[in-house]
C-alpha positions in Angstrom: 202.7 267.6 329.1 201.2 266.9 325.9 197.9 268.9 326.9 199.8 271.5 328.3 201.3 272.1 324.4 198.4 271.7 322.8 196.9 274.6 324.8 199.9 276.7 324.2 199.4 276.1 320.8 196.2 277.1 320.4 195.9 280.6 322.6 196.7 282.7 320.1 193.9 281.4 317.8 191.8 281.7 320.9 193.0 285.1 321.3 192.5 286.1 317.9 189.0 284.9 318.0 188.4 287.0 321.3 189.8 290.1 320.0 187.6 289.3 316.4 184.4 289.2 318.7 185.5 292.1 320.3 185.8 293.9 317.7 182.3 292.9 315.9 180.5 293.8 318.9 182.3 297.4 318.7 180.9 297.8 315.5 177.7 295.9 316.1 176.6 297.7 318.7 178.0 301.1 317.2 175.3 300.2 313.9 172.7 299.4 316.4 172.8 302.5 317.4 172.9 304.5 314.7 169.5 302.0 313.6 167.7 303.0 316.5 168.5 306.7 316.8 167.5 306.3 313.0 164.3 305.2 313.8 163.6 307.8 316.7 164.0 310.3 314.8 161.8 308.4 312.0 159.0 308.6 314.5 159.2 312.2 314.9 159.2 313.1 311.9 156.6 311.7 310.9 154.1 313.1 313.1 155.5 316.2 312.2 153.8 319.1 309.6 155.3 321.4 307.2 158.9 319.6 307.1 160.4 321.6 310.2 161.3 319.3 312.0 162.4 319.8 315.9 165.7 319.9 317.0 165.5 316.4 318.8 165.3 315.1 315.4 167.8 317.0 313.6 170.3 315.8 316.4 169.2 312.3 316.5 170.2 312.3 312.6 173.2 314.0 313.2 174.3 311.3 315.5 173.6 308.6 313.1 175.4 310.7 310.5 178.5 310.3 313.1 178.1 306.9 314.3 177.9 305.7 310.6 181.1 307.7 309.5 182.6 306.0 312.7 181.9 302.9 311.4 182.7 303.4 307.7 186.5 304.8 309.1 187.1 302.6 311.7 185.8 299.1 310.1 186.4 299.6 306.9 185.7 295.8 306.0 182.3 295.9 307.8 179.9 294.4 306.3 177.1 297.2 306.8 178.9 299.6 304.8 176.0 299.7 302.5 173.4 300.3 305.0 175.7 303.1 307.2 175.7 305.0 303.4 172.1 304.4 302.8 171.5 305.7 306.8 173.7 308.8 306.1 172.0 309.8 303.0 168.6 309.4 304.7 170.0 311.5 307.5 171.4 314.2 305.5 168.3 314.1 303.3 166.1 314.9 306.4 168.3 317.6 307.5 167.9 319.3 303.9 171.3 318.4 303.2 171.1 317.9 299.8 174.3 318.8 298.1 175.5 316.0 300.9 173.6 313.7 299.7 174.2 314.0 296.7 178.3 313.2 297.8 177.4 310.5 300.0 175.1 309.0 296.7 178.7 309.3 294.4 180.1 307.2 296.9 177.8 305.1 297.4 177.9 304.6 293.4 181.3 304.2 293.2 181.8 301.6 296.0 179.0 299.7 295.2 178.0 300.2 291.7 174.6 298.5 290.1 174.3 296.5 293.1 172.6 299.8 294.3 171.2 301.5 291.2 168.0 301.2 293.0 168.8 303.2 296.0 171.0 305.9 294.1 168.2 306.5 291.5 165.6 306.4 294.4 167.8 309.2 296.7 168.5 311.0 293.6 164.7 312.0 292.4 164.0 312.8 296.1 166.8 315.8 295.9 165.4 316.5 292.2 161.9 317.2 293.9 163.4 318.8 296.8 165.5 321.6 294.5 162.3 322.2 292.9 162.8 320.0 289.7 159.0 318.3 290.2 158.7 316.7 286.6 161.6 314.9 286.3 162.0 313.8 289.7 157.9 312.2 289.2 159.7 310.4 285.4 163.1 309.6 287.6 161.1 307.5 290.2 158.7 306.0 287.4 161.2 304.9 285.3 162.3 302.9 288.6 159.0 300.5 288.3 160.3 299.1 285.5 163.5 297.9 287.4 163.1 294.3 289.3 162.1 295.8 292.8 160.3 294.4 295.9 157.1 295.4 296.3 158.0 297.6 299.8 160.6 299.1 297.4 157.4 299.4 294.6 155.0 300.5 297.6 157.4 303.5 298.6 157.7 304.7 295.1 153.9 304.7 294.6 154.0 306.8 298.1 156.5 309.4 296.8 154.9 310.3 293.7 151.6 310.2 295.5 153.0 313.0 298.2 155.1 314.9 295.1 151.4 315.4 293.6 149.5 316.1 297.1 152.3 319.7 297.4 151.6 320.3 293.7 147.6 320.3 294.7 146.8 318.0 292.1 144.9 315.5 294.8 143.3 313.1 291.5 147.0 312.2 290.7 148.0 311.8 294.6 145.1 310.2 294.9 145.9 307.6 292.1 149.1 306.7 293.3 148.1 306.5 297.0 145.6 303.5 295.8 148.5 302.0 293.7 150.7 301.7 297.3 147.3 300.6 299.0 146.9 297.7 296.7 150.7 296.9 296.6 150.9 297.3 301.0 150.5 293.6 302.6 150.4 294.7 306.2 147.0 295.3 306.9 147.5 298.2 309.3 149.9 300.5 306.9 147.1 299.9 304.2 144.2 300.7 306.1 146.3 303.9 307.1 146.8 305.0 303.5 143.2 304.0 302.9 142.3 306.2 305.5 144.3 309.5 303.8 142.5 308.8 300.1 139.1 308.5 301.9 139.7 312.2 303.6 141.6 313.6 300.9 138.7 312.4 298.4 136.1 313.5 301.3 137.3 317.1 300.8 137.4 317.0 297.3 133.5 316.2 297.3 134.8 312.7 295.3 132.0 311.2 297.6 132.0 308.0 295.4 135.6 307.3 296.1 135.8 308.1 299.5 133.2 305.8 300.6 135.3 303.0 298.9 138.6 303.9 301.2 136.5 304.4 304.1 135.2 300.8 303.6 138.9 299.8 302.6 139.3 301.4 306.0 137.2 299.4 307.7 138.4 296.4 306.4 142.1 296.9 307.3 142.4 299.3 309.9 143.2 297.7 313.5 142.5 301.5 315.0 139.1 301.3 316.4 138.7 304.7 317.0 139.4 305.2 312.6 136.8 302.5 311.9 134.0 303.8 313.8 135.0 307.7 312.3 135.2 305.8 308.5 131.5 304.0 309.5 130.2 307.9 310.6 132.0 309.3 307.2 130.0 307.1 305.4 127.0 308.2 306.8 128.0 311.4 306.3 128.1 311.1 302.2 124.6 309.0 302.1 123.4 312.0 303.5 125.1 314.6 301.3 124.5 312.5 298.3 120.7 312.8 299.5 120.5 309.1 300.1 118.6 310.0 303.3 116.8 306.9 303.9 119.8 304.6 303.5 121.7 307.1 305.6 118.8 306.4 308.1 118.1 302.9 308.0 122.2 302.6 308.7 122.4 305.3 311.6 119.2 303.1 313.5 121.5 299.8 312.8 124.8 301.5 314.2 122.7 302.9 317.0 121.4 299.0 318.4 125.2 297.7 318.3 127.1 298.1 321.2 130.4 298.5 318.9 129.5 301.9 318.0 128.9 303.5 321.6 131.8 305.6 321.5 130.2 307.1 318.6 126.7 307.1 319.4 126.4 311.1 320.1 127.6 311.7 316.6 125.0 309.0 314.7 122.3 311.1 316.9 123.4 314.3 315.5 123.5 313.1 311.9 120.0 311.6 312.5 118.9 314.7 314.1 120.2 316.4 310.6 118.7 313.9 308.3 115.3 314.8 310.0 116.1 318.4 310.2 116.6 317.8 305.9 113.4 316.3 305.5 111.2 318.8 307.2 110.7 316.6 310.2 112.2 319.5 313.1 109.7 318.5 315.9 111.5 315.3 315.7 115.2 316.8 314.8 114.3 319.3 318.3 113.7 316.1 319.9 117.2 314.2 318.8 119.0 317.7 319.2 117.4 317.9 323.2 118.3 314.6 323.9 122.1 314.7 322.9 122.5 317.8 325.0 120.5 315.7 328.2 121.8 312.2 327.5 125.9 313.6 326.1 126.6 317.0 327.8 129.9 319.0 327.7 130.4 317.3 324.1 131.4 319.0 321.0 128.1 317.6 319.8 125.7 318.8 322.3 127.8 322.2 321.5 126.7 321.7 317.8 123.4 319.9 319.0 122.8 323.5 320.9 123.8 326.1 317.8 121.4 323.9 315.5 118.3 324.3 317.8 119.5 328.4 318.3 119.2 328.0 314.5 115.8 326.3 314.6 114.2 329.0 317.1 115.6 332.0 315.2 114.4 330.8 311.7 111.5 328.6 311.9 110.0 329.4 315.2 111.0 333.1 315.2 111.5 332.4 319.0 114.1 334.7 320.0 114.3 334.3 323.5 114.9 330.7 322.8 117.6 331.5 320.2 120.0 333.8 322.9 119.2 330.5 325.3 120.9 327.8 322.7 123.4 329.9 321.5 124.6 330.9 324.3 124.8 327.5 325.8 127.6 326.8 323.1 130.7 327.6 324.9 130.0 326.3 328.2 129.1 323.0 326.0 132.1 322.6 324.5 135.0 325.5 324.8 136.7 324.0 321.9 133.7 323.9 319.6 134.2 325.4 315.8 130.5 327.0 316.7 131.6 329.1 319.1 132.5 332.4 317.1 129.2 331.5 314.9 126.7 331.5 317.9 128.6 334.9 319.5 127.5 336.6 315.9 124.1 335.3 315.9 123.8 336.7 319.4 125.2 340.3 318.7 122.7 339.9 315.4 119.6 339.2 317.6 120.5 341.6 320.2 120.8 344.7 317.3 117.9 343.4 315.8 115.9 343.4 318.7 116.8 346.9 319.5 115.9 348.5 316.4 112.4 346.8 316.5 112.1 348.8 319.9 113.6 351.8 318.5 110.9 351.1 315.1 108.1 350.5 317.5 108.4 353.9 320.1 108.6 355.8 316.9 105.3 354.3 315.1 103.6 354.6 318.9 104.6 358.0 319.1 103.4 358.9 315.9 99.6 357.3 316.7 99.5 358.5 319.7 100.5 362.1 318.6 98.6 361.8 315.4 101.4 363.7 313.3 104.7 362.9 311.6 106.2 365.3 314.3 108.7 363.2 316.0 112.5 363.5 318.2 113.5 360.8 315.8 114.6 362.1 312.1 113.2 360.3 309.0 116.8 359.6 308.0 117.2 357.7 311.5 114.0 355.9 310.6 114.9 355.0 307.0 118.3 353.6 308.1 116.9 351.8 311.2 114.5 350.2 308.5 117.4 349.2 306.0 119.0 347.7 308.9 116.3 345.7 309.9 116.1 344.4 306.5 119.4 343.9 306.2 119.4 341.2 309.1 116.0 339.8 308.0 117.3 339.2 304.9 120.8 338.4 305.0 121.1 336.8 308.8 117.8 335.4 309.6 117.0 334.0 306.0 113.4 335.6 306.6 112.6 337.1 303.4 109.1 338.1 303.5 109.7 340.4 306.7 112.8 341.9 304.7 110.2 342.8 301.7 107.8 344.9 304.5 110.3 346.7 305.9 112.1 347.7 302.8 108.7 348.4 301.3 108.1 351.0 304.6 111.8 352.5 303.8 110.5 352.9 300.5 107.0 354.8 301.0 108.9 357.2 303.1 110.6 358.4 299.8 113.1 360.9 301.6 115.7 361.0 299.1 118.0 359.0 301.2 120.9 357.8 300.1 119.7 354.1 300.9 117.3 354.0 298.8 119.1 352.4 296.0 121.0 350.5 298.4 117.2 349.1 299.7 116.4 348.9 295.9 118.6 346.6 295.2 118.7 344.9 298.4 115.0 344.3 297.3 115.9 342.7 293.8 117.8 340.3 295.3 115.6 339.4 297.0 113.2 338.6 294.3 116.2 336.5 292.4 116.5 334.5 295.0 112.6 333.8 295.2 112.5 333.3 291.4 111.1 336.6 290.6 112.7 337.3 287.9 110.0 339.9 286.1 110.0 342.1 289.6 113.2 341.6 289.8 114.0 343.5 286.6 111.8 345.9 287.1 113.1 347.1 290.4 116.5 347.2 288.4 115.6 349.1 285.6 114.8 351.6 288.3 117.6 351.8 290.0 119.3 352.4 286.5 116.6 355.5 285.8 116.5 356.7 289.0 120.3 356.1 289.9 122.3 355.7 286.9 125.6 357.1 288.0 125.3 354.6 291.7 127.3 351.9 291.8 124.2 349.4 292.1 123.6 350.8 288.5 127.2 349.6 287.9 126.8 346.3 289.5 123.8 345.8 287.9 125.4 346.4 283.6 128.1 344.5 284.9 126.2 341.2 286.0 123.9 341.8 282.9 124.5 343.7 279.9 120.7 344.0 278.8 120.2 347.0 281.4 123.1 348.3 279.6 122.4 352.2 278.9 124.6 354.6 277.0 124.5 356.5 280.5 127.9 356.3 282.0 127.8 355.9 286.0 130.1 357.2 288.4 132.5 354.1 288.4 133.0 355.1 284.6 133.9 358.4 285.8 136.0 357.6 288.3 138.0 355.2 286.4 138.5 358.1 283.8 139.8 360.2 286.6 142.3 357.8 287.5 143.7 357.4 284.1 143.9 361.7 283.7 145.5 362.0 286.8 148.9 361.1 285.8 149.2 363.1 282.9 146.5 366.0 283.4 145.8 366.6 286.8 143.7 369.7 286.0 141.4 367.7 283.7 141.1 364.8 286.5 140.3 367.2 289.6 137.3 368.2 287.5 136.3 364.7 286.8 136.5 364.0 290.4 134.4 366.9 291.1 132.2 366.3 288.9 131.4 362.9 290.3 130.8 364.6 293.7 128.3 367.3 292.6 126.3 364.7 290.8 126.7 361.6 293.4 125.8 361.7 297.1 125.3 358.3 297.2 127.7 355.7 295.8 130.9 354.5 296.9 132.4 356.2 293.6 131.4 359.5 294.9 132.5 359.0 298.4 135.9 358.0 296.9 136.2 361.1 294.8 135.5 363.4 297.9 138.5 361.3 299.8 140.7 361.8 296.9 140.0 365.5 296.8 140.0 366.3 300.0 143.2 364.3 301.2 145.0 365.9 298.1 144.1 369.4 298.9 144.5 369.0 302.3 148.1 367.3 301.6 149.4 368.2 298.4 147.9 371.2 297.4 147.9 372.7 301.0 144.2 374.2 300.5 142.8 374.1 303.7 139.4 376.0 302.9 138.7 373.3 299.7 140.2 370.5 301.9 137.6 371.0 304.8 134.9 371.4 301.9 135.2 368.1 300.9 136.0 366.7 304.1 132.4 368.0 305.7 130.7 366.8 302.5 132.1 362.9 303.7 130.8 363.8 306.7 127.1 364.7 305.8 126.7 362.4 302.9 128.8 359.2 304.4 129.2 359.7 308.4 129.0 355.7 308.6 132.2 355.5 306.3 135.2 353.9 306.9 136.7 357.4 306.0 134.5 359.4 307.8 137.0 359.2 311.0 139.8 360.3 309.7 138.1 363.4 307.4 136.3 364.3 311.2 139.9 364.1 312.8 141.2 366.1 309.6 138.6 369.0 309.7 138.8 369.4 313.5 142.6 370.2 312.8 142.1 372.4 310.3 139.2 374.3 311.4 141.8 375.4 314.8 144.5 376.1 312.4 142.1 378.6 310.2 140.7 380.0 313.7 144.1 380.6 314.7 145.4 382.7 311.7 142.6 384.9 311.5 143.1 385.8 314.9 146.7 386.2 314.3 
């Protein structure tokens, strides 16, 4: 009977510790959940650009914004009431919620007080940068290193500022304070990943000195195999922009007899292929270049391996059968390659040039075999078929020399085209860029005699006010149009034709012949000077981007005119 009492006795402590258990795992489990939706939609974010995130995430922190409310009303003596407020800011803050935070972060002050002056100053320079108040939100967190914080709490900081900086496109500072949460980070793997972001981030500012030092930070930390073996390549990469070629070689050979580096192997042959390439050594960069494409096909770098030797053919070997085989191998290399839309230019470029060699050619056999200048083809068709020649020799196939004989054939034909200041200068630049400099002038000074009111003449005062003349060129005219317009629109249409009469040439005076003839032809309503101007486009500039349109226009009115003087 005794036993019996004692157990009555004691079942409603039993009782109240059941219903006490029950109750912590309600509340447990309720914060458990709220942690890990938390950290799901942590993950997301995270791999997520531009700050929009998707709408799993925005419900996952709505959901902890809800479980931790729950848990604040329902249990108001739990002991994670600090954490649920901290997870609700953090939730609201993601969702760009900021004037809650800022609520949640009075009650959090209120409740808690200095115990969390950390968090609330921390939360607070986050909405401060978020509302667009950069400078003190960078001083707010600051001023928080001088407060007796953890080193993941220190770490963080260093991480904010640096990303504040990185949107503000002031990468030294970002990278600065990225190196300050490096050095604070103990876990190996979060360090070599911030490592890894100063090494590229310093990689595209050309900071080639810094970057090898993450990359080999990298290296050291990183447990991502794949990142080491792309920092190893990087640095490569910089020896060889930094000109270090032989260190750059020595290392690739090394990298190349270690079995570690297989993955990578394709991508040490192409930078070793390059480095050759560099040094004047292209039997031997051919060589590498053939051998990635044979020994690593459908690769983005037998893709790259096959624009380089298109490259090689075109410009050294002049080969340009060879050229239309490599870059036309590029797509079915690699359909993602970033040389696709590169090799599909250089193949409309050879295929143009190549038929306006054979147009070039009939001409000059016609002309021996007929023994006279008398031929289907006009000398303006020739002269521009030779400009255009030129044009890719020079400014597509890097082959100078060629450019100077056909611009010098344009040139003895003397027709009076309007190329020939265009070639003119095309020519001058071409001396500049050979070191020419006395030719060079010369040629200019001609264009300025010859062609003072052409915009060549322009470009030429512009970029060097020696030629300057007290001659004013068609630009100068035009831009003194412009400004009468407004208040003297007499004065201004003869400025404008003015420019026309004296300029059949220069983009100035194909401007001035728009302007008229769209303002007759629109707000003047002067159909007969309207279609003047509009034929004078089209005999002077019938390759113009407004050339269409004043065809279209003339075409109209030319019916209208017939029309009314049959009527």
């Amino acid at each position: 009977m005794v036993y019996k009492r004692s157990n009555i006795k004691l079942w409603p402590f039993f009782l109240f510790i059941a219903i006490s258990c029950t109750s912590f795992k309600a509340y447990f489990n309720t914060f458990y959940n709220a942690e890990e939706l938390f950290q799901k939609a942590e993950e997301i974010r995270k791999k997520t650009e531009n700050d929009k995130l998707s709408k799993t995430a925005l419900d996952h922190y709505e959901k902890v914004i809800q479980k931790s409310r729950f848990i604040l009303e329902e249990y108001p003596d739990v002991r994670f009431r600090k954490d649920a407020l901290l997870l609700i800011i953090q939730s609201h803050f993601y969702r760009q919620e900021y004037i809650d935070v800022k609520l949640v972060l009075s009650e959090l002050s209120s409740e808690f007080g200095n115990v969390s002056l950390v968090d609330i100053n921390y939360w607070s320079s986050m909405v401060k940068w978020k509302e667009g108040k950069t400078q003190p939100a960078i001083n707010s967190l600051i001023a928080l290193l001088d407060y007796d914080i953890d080193i993941t709490t220190q770490s963080k900081i260093y991480l904010t500022i640096a990303e504040i900086y990185f949107e503000q496109k002031i990468n030294d500072k970002s990278m600065d304070y990225l190196e300050l949460a490096a050095k604070t980070i103990r876990e190996r793997s979060e360090k070599g990943q911030i490592y890894f972001r100063i090494a590229e981030l310093s990689f595209d500012q050309k900071d080639y000195d810094r970057s090898i030092n993450a990359y080999e930070q990298t290296i050291k930390n990183s447990q991502i195999k794949k990142r080491v073996q792309l920092s190893h390549l990087k640095i490569v990469q910089i020896f060889r922009l930094q000109n270090k070629f032989d260190l750059a070689i020595s290392t690739i050979k090394n990298m190349l007899i270690d079995e570690n580096y297989q993955s990578i192997y394709a991508s040490l042959e192409l930078e070793l292929a390059k480095l050759y390439q560099i040094q004047g050594k292209t039997e031997l960069s051919n060589t590498r270049l053939e051998n990635i494409i044979k020994d690593y096909p459908r690769t983005q770098e037998s893709a790259e391996s096959s624009y380089l030797l298109g490259e090689n053919a075109l410009i050294i070997d002049r080969d340009y059968e060879n050229s239309l085989k490599y870059f036309s191998m590029v797509r079915s290399e690699f359909k993602s390659s970033l040389f696709i839309k590169s090799a599909q230019v250089k193949i409309k470029e050879i295929n143009a040039y190549l038929k306006l060699i054979k147009e070039y050619d009939n001409w000059t056999n016609t002309i021996i075999a007929n023994d006279t200048l008398q031929n289907d083809i006009s000398d303006d068709k020739i002269v521009k078929i030779l400009y255009e020649i030129a044009e890719l020799e020079a400014l597509h196939f890097s082959n100078y020399d060629s450019a100077l004989i056909y611009l010098d054939k344009l040139l003895d034909m003397d027709t009076g085209s309007r190329l020939l200041p265009k070639a003119l200068y095309m020519k001058s630049v071409i001396f500049d860029n050979s070191k020419q400099q006395n030719l060079s002038k010369k040629i200019k000074q001609r264009i300025i005699n010859d062609f003072p009111q052409s915009d060549y003449a322009y470009a030429i005062i512009q970029s060097n006010p020696s030629f300057s003349t007290n001659l004013e060129t068609s630009n100068d005219f035009l831009i003194k149009a412009e400004e009468k317009w407004n208040n003297d629109q007499i004065l201004a249409l003869d400025i404008y034709k003015s420019i026309v009469n004296n300029d059949t040439i220069s983009e100035s005076g194909l401007n001035a012949a728009y302007f008229l003839a769209y303002n007759y032809d629109y707000k003047f309503i002067r159909p007969d000077s309207a279609k003047k101007f509009y034929q004078w486009i089209i005999k002077y500039h019938s390759a113009s981007d407004q050339a269409k349109p004043s065809i279209k226009r003339l075409t109209a009115i030319t019916k209208a005119l017939n029309t009314n003087e049959r009527n």
